[in-house]
Backbone bond lengths (Angstrom), bond angles and torsions (degrees), N, CA, C in turn:
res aa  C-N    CA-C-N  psi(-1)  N-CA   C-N-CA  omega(-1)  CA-C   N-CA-C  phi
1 X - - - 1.465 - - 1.524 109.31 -
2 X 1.379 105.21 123.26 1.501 100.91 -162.18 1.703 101.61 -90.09
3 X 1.444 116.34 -137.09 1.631 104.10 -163.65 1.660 97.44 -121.14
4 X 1.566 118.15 3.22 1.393 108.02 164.40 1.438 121.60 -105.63
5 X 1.514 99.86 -14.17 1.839 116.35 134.96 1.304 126.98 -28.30
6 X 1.156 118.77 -66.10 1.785 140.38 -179.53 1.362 98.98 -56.59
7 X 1.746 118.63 -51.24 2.018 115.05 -158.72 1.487 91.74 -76.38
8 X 1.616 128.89 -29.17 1.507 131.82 177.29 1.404 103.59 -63.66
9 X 1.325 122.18 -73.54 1.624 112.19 179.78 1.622 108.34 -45.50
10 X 0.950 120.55 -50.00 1.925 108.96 -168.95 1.597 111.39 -63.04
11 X 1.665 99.42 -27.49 1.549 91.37 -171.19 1.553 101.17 -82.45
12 X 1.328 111.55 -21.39 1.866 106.26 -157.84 2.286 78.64 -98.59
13 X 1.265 128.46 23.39 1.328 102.92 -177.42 1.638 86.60 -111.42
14 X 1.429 107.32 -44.80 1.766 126.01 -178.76 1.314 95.20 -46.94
15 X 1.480 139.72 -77.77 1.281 142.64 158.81 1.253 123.27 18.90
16 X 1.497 94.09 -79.00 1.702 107.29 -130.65 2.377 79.84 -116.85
17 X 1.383 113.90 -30.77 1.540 99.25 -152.19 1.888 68.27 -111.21
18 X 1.009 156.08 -64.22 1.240 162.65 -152.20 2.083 122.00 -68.10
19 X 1.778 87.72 -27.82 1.541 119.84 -169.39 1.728 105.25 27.50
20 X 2.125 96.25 57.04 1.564 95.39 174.01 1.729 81.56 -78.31
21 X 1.434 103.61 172.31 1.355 126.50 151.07 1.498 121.17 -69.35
22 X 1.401 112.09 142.82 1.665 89.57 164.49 1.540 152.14 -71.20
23 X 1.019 94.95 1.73 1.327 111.95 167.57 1.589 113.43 -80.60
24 X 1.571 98.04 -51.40 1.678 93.38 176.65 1.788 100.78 -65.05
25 X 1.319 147.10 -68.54 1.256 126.21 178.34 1.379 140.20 -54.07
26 X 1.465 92.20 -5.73 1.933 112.08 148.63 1.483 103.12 -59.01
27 X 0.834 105.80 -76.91 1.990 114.73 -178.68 1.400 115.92 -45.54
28 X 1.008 107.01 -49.46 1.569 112.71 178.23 1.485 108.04 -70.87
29 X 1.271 135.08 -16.50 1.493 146.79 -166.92 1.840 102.88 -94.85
30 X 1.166 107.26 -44.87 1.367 138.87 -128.69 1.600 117.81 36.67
31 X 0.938 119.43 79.29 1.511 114.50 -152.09 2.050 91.08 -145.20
32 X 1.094 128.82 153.01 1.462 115.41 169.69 1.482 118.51 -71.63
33 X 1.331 124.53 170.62 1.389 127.76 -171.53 1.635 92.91 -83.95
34 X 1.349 122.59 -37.64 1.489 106.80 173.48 1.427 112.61 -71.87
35 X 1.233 141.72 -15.72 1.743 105.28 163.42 1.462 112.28 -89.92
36 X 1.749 115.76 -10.87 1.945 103.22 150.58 1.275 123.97 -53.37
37 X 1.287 121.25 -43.94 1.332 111.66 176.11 1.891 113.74 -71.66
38 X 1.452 124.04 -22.67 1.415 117.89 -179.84 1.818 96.98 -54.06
39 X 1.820 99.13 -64.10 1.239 116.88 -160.70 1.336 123.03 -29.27
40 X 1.983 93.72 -39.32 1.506 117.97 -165.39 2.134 88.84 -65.55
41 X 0.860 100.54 -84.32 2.038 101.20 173.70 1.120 121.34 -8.71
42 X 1.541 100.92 -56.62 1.258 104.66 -178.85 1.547 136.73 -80.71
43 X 1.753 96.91 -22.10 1.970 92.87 147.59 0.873 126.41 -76.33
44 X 1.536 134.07 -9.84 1.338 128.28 -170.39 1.720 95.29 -89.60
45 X 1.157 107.43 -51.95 1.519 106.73 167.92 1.386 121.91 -11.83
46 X 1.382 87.89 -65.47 1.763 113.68 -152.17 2.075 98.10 -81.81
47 X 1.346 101.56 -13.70 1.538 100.36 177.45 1.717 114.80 90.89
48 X 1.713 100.12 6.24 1.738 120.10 179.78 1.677 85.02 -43.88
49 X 1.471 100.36 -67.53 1.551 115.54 -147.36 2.139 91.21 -85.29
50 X 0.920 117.50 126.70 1.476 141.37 143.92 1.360 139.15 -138.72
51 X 1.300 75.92 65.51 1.938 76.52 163.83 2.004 88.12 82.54
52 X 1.296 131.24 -19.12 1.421 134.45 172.97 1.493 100.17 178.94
53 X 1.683 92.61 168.99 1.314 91.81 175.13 1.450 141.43 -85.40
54 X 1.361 121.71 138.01 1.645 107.17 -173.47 1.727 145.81 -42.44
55 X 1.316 117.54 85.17 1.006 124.66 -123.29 1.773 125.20 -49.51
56 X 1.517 113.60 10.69 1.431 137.28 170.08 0.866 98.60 -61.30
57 X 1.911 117.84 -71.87 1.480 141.64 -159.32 1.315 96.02 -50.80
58 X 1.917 132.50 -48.58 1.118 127.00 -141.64 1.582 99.82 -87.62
59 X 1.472 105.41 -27.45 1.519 109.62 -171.51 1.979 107.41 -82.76
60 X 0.498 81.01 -6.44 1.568 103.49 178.06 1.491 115.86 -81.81
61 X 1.409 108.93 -47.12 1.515 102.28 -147.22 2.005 73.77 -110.25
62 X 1.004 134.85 -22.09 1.570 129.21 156.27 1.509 112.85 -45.45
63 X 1.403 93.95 -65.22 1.843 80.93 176.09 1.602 133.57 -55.91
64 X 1.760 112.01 -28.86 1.810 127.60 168.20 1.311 88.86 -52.85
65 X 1.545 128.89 -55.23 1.198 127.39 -137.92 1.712 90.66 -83.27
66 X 0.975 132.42 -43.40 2.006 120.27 164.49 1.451 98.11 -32.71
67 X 1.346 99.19 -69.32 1.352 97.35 -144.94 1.687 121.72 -47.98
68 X 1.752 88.18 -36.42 1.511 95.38 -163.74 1.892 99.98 -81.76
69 X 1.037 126.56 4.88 1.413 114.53 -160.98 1.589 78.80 -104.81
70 X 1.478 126.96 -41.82 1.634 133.14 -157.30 1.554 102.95 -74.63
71 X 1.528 127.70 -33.73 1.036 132.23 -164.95 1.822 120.66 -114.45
72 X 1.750 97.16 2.06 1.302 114.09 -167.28 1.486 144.26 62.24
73 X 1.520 98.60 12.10 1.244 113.38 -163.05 2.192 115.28 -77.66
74 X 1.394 76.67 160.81 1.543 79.28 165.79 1.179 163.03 -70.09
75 X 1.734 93.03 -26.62 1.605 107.13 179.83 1.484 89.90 165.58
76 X 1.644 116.90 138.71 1.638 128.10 -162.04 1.389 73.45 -144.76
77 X 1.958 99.00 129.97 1.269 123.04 169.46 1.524 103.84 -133.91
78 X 1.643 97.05 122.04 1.787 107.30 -174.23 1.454 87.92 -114.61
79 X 1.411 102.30 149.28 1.624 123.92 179.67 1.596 92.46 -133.30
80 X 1.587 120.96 161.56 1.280 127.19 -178.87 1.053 121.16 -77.12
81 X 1.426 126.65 154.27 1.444 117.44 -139.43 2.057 75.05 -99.80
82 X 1.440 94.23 148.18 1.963 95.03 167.05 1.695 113.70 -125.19
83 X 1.415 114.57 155.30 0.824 125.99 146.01 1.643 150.61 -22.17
84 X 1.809 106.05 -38.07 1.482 118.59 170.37 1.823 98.53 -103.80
85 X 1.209 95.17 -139.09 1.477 112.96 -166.04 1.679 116.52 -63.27
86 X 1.008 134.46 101.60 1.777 142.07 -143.74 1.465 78.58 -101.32
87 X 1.401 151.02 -7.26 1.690 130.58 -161.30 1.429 84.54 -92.80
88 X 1.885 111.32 -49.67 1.496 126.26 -166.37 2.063 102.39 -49.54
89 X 1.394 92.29 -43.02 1.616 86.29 -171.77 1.369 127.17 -75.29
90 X 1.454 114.56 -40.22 1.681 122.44 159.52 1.462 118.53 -64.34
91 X 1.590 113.20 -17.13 1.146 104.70 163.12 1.952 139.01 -67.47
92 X 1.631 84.23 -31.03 1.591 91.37 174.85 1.091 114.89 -92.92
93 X 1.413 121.00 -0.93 1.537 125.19 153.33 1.557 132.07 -60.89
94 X 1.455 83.72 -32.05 1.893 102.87 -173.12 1.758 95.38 -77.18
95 X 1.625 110.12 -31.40 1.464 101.31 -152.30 1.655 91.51 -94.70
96 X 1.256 121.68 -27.77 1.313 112.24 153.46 1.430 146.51 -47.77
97 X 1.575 106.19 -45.46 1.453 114.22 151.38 1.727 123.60 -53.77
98 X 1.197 102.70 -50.52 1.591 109.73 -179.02 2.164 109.66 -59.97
99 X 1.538 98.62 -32.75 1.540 99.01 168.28 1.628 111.81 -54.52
100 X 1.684 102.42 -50.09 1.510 109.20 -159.62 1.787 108.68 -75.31
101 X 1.614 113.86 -7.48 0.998 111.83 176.46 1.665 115.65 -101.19
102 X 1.491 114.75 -30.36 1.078 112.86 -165.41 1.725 143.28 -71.24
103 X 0.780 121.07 165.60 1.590 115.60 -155.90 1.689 99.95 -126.76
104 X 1.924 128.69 157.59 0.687 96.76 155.15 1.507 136.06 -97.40
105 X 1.336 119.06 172.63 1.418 128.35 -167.13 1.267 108.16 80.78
106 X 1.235 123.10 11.98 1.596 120.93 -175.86 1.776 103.42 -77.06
107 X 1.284 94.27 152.65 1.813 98.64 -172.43 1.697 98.32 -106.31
108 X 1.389 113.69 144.29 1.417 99.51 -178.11 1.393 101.77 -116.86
109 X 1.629 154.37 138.52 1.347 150.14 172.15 2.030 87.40 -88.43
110 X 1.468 91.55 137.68 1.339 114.01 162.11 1.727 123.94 -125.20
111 X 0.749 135.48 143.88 1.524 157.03 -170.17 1.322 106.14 -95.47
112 X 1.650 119.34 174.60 1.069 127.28 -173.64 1.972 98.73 -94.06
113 X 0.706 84.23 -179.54 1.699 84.99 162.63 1.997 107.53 90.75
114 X 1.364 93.08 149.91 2.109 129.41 -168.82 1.638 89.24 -60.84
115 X 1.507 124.97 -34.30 1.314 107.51 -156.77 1.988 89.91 -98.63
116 X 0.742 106.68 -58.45 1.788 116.31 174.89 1.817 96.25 -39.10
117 X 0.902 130.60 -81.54 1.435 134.50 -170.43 1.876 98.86 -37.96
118 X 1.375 109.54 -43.00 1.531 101.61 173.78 1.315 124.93 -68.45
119 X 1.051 112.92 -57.65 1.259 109.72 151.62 1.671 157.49 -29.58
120 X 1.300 101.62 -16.82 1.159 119.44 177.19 1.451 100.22 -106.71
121 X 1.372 127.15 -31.44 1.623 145.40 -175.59 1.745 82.76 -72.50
122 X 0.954 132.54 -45.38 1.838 113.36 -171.09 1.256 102.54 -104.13
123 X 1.349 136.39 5.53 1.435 122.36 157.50 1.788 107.22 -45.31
124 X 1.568 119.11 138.83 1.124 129.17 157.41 1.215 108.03 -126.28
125 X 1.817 127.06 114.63 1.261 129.04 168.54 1.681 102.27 -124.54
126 X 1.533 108.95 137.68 1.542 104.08 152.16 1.621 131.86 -9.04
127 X 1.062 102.36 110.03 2.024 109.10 177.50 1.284 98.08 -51.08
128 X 1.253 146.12 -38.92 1.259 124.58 -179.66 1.734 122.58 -94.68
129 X 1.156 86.69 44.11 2.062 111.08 179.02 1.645 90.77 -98.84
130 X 1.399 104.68 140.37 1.557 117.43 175.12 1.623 98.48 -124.92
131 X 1.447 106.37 89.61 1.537 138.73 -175.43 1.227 96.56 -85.18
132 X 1.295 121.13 150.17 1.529 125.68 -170.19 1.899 96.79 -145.44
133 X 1.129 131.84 92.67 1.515 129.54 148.66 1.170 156.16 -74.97
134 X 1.646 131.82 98.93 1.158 133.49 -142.25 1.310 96.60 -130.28
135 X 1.609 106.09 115.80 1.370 114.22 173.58 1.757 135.01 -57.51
136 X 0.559 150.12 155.40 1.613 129.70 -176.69 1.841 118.83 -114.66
137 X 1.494 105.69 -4.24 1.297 134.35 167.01 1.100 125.99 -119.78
138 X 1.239 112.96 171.92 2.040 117.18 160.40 1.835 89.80 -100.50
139 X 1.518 91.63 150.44 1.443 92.33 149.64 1.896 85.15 112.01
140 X 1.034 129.26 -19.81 1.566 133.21 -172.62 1.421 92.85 -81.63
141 X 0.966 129.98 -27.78 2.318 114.69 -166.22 2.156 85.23 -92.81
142 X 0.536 108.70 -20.41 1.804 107.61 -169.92 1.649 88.61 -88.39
143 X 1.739 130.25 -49.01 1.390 119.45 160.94 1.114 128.93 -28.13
144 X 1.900 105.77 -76.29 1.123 139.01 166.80 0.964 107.96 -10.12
145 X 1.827 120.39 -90.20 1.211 140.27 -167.24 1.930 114.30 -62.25
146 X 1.049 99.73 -2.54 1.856 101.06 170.99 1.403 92.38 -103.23
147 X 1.327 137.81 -36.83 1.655 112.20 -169.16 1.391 112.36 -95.64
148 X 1.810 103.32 -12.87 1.965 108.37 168.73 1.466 83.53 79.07
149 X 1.249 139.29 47.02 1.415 135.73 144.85 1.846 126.81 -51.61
150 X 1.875 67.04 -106.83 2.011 65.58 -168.38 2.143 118.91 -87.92
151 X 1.349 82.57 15.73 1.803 97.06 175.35 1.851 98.25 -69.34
152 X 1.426 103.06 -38.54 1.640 113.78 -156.16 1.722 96.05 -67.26
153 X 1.148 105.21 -41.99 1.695 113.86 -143.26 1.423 90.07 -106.99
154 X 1.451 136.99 -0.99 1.368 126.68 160.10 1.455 106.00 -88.39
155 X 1.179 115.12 -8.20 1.629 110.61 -173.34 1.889 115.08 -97.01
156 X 1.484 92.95 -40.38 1.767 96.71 147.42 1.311 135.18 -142.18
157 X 1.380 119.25 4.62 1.375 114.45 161.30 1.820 124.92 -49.48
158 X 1.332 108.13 -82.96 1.718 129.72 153.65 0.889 116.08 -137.57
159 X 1.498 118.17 160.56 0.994 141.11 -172.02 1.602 112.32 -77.36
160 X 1.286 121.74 111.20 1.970 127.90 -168.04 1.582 88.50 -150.85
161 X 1.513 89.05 134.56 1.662 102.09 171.37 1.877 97.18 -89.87
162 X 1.431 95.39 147.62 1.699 110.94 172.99 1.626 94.48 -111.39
163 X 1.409 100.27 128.48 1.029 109.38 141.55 1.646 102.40 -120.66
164 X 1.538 107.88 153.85 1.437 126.54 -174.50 1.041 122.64 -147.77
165 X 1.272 155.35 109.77 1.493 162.40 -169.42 1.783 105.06 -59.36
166 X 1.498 86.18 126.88 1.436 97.06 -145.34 1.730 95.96 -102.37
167 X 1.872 110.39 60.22 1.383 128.71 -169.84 1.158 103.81 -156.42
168 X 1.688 114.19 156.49 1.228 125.33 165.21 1.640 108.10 -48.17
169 X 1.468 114.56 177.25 1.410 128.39 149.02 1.434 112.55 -85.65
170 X 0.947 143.79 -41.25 1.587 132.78 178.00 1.493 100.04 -131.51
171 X 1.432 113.45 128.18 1.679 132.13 176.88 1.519 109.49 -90.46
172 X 0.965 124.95 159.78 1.608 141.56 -162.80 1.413 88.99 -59.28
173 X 1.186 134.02 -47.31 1.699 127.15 -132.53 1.716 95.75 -158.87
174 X 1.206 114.34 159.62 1.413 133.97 160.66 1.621 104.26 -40.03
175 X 1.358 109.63 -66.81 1.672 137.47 -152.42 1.657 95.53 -61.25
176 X 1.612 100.41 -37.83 1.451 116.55 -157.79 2.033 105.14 -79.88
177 X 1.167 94.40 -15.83 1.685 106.38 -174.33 1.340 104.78 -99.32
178 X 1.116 119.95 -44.58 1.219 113.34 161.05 1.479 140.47 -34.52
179 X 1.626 100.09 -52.76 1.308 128.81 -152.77 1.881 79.43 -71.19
180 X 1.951 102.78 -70.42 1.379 91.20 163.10 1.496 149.27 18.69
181 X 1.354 97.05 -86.53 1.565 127.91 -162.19 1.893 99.07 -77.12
182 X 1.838 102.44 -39.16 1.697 84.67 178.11 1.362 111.45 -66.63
183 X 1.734 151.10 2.50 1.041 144.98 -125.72 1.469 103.11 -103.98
184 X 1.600 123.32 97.48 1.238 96.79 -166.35 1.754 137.43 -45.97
185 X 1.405 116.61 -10.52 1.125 109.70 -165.10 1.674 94.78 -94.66
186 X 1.181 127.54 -17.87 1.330 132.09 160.12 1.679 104.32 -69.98
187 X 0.803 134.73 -89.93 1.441 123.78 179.26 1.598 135.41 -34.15
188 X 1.381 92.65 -10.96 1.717 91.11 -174.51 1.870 90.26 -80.70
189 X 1.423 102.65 -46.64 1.441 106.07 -171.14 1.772 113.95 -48.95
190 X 1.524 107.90 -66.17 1.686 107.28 163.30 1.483 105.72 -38.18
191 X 1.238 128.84 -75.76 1.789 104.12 176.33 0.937 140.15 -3.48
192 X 1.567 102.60 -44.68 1.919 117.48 -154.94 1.928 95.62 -87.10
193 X 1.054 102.64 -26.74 1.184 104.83 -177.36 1.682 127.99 -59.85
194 X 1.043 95.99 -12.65 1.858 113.40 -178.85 1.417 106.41 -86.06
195 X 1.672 105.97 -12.60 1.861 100.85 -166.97 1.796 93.88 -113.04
196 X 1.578 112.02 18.84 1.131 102.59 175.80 1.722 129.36 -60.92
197 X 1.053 138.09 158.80 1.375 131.35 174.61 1.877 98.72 -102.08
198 X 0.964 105.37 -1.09 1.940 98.55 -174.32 1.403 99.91 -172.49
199 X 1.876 115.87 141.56 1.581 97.55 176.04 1.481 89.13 -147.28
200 X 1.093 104.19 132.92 2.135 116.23 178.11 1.167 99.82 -110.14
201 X 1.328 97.97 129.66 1.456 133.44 166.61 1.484 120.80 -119.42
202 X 1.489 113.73 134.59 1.712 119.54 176.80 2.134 83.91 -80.60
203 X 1.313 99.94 171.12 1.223 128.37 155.18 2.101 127.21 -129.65
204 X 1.289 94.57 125.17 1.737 91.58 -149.94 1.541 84.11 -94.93
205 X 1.375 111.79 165.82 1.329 125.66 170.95 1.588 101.39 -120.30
206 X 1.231 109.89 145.52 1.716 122.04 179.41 1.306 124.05 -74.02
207 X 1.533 100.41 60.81 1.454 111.19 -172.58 1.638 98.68 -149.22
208 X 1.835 96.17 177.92 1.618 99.44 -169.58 1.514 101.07 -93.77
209 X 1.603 121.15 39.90 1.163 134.80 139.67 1.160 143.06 -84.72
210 X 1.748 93.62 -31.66 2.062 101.04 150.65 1.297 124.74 -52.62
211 X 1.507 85.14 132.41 1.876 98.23 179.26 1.736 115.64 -61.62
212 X 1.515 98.94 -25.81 1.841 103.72 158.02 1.236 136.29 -52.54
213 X 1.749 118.92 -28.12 1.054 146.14 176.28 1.547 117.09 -99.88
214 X 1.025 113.90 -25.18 1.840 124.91 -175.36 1.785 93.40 -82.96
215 X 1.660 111.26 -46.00 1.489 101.33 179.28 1.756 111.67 -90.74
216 X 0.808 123.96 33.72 1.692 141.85 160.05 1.641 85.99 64.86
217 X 1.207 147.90 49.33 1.336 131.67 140.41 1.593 124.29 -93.07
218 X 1.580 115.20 31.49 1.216 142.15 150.35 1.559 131.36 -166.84
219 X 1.641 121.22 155.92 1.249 82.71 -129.44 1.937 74.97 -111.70
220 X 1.417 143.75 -148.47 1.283 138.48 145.67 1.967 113.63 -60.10
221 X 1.240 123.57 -41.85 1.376 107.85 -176.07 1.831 96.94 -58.35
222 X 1.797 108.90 -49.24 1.756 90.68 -178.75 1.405 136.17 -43.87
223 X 1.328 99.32 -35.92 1.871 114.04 169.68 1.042 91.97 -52.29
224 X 1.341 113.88 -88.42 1.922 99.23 -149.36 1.735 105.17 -68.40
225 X 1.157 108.11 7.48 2.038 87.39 173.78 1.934 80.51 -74.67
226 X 1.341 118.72 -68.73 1.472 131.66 -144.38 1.532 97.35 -53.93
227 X 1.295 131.40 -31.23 1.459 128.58 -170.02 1.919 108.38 -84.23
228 X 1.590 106.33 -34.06 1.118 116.42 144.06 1.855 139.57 -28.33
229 X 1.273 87.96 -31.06 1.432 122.53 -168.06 1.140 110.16 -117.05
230 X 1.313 116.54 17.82 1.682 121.57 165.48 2.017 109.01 65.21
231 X 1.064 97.00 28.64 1.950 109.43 -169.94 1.334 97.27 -80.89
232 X 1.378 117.30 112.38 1.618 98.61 169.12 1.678 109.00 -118.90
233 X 1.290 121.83 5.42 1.442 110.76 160.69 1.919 103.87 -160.02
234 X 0.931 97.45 -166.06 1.706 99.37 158.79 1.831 109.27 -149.22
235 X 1.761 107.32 175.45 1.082 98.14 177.03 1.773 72.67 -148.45
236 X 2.100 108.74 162.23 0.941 96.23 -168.81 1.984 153.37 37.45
237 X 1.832 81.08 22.37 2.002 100.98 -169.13 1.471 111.39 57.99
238 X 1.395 106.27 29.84 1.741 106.86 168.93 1.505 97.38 -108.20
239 X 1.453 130.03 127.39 1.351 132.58 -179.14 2.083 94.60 -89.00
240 X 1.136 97.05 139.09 1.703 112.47 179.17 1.983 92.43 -136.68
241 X 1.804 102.47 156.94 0.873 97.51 -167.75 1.594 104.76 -103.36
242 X 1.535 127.28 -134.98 1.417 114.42 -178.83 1.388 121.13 -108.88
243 X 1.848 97.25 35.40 1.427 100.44 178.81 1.824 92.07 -124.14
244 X 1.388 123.25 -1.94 1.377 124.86 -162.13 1.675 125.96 108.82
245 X 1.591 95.13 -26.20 1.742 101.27 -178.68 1.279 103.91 -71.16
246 X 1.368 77.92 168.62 1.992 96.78 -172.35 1.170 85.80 -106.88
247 X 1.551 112.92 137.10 1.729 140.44 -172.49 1.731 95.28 -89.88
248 X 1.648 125.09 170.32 0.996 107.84 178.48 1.701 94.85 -108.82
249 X 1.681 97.75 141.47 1.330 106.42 174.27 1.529 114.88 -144.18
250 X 1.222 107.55 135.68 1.753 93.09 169.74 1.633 148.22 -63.47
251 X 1.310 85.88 -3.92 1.299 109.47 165.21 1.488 120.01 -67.26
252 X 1.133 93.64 -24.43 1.808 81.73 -179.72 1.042 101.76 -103.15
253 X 1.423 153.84 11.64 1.465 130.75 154.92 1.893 115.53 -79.96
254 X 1.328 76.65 -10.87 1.733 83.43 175.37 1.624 122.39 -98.01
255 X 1.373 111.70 -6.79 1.711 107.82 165.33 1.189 129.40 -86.78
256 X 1.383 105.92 157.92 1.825 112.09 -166.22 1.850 83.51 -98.48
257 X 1.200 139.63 132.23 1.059 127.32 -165.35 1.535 95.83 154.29
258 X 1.747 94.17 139.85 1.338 117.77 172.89 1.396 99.89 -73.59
259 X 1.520 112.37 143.02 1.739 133.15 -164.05 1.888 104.81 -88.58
260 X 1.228 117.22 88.90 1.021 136.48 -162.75 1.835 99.53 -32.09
261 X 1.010 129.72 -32.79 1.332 131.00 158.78 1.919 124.96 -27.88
262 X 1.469 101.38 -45.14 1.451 129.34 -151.61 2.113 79.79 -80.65
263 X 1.201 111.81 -26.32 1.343 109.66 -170.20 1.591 96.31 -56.84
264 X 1.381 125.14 -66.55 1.389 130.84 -168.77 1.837 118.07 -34.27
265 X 1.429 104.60 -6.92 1.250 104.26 -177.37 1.395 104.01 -138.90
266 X 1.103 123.36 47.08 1.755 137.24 169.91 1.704 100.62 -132.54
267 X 1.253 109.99 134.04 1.500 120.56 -166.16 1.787 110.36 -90.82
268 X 0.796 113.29 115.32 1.879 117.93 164.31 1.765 91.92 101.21
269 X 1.225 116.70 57.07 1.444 114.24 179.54 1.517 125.83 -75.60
270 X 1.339 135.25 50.92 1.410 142.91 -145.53 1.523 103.25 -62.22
271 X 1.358 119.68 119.78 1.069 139.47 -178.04 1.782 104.03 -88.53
272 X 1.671 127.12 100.51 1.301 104.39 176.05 1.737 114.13 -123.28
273 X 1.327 113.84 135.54 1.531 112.00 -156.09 1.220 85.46 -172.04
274 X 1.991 121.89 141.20 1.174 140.08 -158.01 1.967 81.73 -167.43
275 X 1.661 89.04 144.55 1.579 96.51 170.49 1.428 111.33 124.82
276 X 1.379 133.75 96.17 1.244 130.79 170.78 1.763 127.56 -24.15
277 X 1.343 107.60 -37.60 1.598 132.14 163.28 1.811 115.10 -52.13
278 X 1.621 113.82 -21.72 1.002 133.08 -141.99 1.725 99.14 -107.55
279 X 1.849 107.86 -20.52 1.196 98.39 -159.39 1.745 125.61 -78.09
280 X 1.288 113.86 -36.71 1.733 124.13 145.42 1.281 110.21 -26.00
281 X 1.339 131.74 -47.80 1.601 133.81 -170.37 1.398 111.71 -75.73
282 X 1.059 86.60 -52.82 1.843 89.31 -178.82 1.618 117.92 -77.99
283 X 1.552 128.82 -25.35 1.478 124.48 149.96 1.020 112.55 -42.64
284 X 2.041 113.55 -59.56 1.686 94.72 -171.18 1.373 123.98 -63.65
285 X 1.511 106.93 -25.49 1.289 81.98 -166.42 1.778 104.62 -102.18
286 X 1.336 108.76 32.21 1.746 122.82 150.28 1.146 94.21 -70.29
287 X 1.623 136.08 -79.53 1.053 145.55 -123.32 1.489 100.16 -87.95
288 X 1.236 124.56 -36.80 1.654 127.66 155.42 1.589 124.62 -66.85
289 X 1.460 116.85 8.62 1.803 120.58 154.31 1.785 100.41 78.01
290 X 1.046 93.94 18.59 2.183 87.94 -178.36 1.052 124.20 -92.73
291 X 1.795 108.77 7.65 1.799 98.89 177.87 1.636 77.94 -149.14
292 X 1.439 86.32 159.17 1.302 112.34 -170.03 2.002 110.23 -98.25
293 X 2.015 95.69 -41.95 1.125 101.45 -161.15 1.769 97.81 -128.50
294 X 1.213 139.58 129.08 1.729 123.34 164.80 1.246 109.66 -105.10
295 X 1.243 100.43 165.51 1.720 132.29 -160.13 1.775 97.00 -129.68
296 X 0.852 121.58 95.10 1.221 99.27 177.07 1.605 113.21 -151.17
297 X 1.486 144.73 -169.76 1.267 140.86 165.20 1.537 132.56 -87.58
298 X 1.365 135.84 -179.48 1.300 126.70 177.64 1.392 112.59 -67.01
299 X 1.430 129.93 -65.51 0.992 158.22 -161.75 2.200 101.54 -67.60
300 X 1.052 106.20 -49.81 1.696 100.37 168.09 1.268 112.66 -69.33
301 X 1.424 116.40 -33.97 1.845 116.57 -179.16 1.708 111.59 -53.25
302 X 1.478 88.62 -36.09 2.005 114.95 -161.06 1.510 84.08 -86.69
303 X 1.455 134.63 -51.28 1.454 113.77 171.27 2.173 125.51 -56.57
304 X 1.314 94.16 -37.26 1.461 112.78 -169.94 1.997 87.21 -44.91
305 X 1.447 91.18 -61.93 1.783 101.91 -169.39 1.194 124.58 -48.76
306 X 1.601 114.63 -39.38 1.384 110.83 -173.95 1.224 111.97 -78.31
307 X 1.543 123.94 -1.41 1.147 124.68 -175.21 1.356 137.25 -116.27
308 X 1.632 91.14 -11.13 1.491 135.20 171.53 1.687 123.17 -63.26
């Protein structure tokens, strides 16, 4: 079930099991009342809608509906869990949602992280969109530029200004991150980030499956100190444990990086993370208030729950 699958089930569940209006599941969608009414056709079409909903869809969209009422969230979009690369697939989910939401001149905050960098690489918006990108770390244009992301697709996809923090992700020393962070041309950029209209974030799990750990900015003794330390994922390379707190690590006096805190008060914070390995990470950092919206797969949602 792909991700215009998902806006069809929510609109034909809001509908028909919810009896919003379409206008109110326009609003609640942010989406126009004319593709609620397509959507509406097109489940009935497709046999979504009979007389109720199909009872997958219904058991399904009960469990989003825990989650999102328990954790306050905005809107949980599950795509089917696959066989190959699960970052690649929640990623074009995230960049799909972010199409169906986006505006122009809208500013987007981006994160460090393999699944965020994809995501922004399969965004497709109109060339005449004035996209604005603001990194939320150092250490993302040195990413960037090893996976040929969003360098490629600003040059002919559309037209989006980068701004990017013009620093590592982790500095030699305390003294050395600091020094960093006062730099005005580093700080003007973290600034910009508060006037974002949307900000994507990967969520890492404390394993040698983090993209923190795959690019050697931690090493195996750091894992097991941080898991030691009750760490069960990170967001922005801040490890939090499985209640949302941030564990103590030395790593974080040494990153150039927005203070994973500062997230709770930036609007449309899309949380995107796929992977059974993934599901500890993404509770805590439910249960610590840092995303607004998830992106995620069948099979991690179905882990999130049993564990939830």
């Amino acid at each position: 079930m792909g991700y215009q699958d998902n806006i069809m089930i929510k609109v034909a569940w809001y509908y028909y099991m919810e009896n919003m209006k379409q206008q109110q599941i326009a609003e609640q969608l942010q989406i126009s009342r004319m593709k609620v009414v397509k959507l509406l056709e097109k489940a009935r079409a497709q046999n979504i809608v009979q007389f109720k909903i199909r009872i997958d869809c219904a058991d399904r969209m009960a469990s989003e509906k825990k989650l999102l009422e328990k954790y306050n969230l905005k809107d949980i979009y599950v795509v089917p869990t696959t066989p190959n690369n699960i970052n690649d697939t929640v990623s074009k989910a995230a960049a799909q949602y972010i199409e169906e939401h986006i505006s122009d001149n809208s500013i987007i905050n981006v994160g460090y992280g393999d699944t965020v960098s994809r995501t922004v690489n399969h965004l497709n918006v109109p060339p005449d969109s004035d996209i604005s990108i603001v990194s939320l770390s150092g250490g993302v244009s040195c990413y960037i530029t090893t996976h040929g992301k969003i360098q490629s697709m600003h040059s002919s996809r559309f037209h989006s200004k980068l701004f990017i923090v013009p620093a590592p992700l982790i500095a030699s020393s305390k003294e050395s991150a600091q020094s960093i962070l006062e730099e005005p041309s580093v700080n003007e950029i973290l600034n910009m980030t508060r006037l974002a209209d949307m900000t994507v974030i990967g969520i890492g799990s404390v394993s040698e499956k983090a993209t923190i750990f795959i690019d050697g900015k931690i090493n195996h003794n750091d894992l097991t100190l941080l898991r030691m330390q009750g760490a069960v994922g990170d967001i922005l390379s801040q490890f939090y444990d499985s209640n949302g707190s941030l564990v103590e690590a030395s790593i974080h006096s040494r990153l150039v990086s927005t203070h994973i805190d500062a997230l709770k008060d930036m609007k449309n914070v899309i949380g995107v993370a796929g992977g059974k390995n993934k599901a500890s990470a993404i509770l805590g950092a439910l249960k610590g208030g840092y995303i607004d919206v998830l992106i995620t797969d069948e099979d991690t949602l179905n882990a999130i729950l049993d564990i939830e």
